[in-house]
C-alpha positions as CSV (number, residue, x, y, z in Angstrom):
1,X,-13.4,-3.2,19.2
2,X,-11.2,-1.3,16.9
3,X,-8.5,-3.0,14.9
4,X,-6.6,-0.8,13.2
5,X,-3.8,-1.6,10.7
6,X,-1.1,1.2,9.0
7,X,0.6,0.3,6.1
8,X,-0.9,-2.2,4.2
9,X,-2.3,-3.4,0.5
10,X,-3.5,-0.4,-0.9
11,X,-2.8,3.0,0.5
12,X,-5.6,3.7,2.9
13,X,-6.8,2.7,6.6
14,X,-9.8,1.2,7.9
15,X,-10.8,0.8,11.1
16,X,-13.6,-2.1,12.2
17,X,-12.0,-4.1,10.2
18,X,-8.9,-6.1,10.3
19,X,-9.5,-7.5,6.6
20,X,-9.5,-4.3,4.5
21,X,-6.4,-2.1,4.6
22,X,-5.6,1.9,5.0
23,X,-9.0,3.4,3.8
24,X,-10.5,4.8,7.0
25,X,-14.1,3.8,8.0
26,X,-16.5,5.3,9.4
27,X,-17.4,2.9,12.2
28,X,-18.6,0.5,9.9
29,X,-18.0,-3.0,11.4
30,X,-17.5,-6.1,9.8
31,X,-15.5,-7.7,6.9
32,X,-15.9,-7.2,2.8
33,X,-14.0,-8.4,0.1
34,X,-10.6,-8.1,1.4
35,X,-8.8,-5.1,-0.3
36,X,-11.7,-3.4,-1.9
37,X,-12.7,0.1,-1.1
38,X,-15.8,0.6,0.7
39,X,-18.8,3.2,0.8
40,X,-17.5,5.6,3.4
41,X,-13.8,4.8,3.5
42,X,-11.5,8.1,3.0
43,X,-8.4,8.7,1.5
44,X,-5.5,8.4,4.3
45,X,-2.7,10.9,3.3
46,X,-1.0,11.3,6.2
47,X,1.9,10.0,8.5
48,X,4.0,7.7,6.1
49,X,1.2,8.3,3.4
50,X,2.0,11.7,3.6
51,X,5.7,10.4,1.7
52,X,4.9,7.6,-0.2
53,X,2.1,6.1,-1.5
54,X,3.0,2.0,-0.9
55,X,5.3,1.7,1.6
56,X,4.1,-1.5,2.8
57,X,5.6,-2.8,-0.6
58,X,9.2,-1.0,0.0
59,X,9.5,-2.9,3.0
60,X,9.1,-6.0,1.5
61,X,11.6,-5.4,-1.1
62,X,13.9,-4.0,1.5
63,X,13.3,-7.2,3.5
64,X,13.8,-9.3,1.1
65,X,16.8,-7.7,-0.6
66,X,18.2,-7.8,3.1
67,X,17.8,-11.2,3.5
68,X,19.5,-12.2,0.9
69,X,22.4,-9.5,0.8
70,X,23.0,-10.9,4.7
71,X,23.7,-14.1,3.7
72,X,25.0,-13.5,0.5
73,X,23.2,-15.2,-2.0
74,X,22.9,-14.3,-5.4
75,X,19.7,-16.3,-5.7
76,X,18.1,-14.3,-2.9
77,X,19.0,-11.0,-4.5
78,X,17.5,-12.6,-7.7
79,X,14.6,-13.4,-6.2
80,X,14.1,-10.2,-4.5
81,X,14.5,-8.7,-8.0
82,X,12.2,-10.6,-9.2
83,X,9.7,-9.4,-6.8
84,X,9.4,-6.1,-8.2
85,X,7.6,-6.8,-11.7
86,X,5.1,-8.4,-9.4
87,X,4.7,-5.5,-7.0
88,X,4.1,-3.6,-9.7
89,X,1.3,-5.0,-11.1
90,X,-0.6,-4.7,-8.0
91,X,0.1,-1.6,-7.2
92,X,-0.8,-0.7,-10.9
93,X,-3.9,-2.5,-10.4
94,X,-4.4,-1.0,-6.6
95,X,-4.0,2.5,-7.9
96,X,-6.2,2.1,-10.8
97,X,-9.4,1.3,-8.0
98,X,-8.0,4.1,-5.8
99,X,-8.1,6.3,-8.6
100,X,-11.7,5.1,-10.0
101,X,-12.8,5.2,-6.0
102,X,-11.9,8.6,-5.5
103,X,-11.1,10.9,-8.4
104,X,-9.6,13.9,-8.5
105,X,-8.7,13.7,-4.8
106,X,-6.2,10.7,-5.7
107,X,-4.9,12.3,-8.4
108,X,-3.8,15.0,-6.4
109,X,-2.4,12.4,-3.8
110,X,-0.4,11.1,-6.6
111,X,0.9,14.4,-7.7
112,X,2.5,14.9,-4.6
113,X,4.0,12.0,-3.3
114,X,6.0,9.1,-4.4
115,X,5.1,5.8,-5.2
116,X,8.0,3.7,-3.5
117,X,10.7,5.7,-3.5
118,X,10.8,9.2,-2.1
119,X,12.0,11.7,-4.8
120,X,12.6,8.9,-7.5
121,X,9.8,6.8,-8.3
């Protein structure tokens, strides 16, 4: 059985496994450490990956910064705010074992896309 799961943690796909994110396996089944890279995984750069590099983390600060501009509360756009110092630890963290995983290909990933926001940042 195949779970497969776009958009997620780190910025690669696997398949086998619903535990590890967008690094694609090859037919390896089972779990790891959730999040961690894996012998055999390859970089996904297509599709949405092909624009930005996290967009699992956009859409969770556009969710949240919906929520609270619909109902209109300061302390939800606060919150949301607040958010993105966190998000950007991990994805410092995220694309420092992308970048020690695989090299000069991620580097080139980088080079070319955005991290969050197309054309900006």
């Amino acid at each position: 059985m195949h779970a497969r799961r776009a958009g997620s943690w780190i910025g690669f796909e696997q398949t086998e496994s619903p535990h590890s994110p967008h690094a694609r396996s090859p037919g390896k089944p089972g779990g790891d450490a959730e999040g961690l890279v894996q012998p055999g995984h390859t970089l996904v750069t297509t599709g949405i990956y092909g624009v930005i590099r996290h967009p699992s983390y956009l859409g969770a600060l556009v969710f949240a910064l919906g929520w609270g501009l619909a109902f209109r509360s300061s302390v939800g756009v606060l919150l949301a705010a607040l958010l993105i110092p966190l998000l950007l630890a991990r994805i410092r963290s995220e694309e420092a074992l992308l970048r020690a995983q695989f090299g000069a290909e991620y580097d080139a990933y980088c080079a070319r896309t955005s991290r969050l926001i197309p054309g900006v940042f």
